[in-house]
N, C-alpha and C positions, 0 to 999 in steps of 0.2 A: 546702129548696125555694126557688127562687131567684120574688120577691115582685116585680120590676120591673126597669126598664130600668138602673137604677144596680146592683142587686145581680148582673144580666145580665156589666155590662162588669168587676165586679171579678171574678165569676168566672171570667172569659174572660184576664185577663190574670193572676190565680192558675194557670190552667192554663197560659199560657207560660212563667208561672217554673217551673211545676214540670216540665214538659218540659226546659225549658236544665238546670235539676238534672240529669234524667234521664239528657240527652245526656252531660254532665261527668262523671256516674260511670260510666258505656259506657266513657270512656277512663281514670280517675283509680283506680277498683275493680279489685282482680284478677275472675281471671275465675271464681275459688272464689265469693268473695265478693258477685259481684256479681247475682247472684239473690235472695242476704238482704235486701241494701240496695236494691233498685230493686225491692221487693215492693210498699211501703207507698207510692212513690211513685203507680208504674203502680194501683195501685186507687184511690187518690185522684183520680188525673186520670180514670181510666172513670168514677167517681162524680160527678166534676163535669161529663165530656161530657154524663151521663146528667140530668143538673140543665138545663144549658144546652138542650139538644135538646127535653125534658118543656115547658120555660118557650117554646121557640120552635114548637113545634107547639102554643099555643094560640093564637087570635086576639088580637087585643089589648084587645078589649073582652071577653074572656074576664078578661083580669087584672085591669081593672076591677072585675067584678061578685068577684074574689076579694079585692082590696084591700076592698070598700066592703064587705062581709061581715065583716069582722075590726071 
């Protein structure tokens, strides 16, 4: 669960590396292969959109009152 605006932009920019991955094995994978490998990526990044989106549909004194609770 992504806790602030720092851990916001790394996971935003973890999900562009892992999309450029993505795209590079689209051409580099056969096309046997390339459902094995582009498995773990593609749930990884739904997983992070799914972090990013959770953390941006609170307010932001939402994240407050969750920081200041820990």
């Amino acid at each position: 669960m992504i806790q602030n605006d720092q851990e916001l932009k790394v996971t935003q920019e973890r999900i562009v590396r892992f999309e450029s991955l993505l795209a590079q094995l689209r051409v580099s994978a056969s096309r046997e292969e390339f459902p094995q490998v582009s498995g773990s990526y593609r749930r990884e990044i739904e997983k992070m959109h799914a972090e990013v989106m959770a953390y941006l549909s609170r307010h932001s004194s939402e994240t407050l009152q969750v920081q200041a609770a820990r």
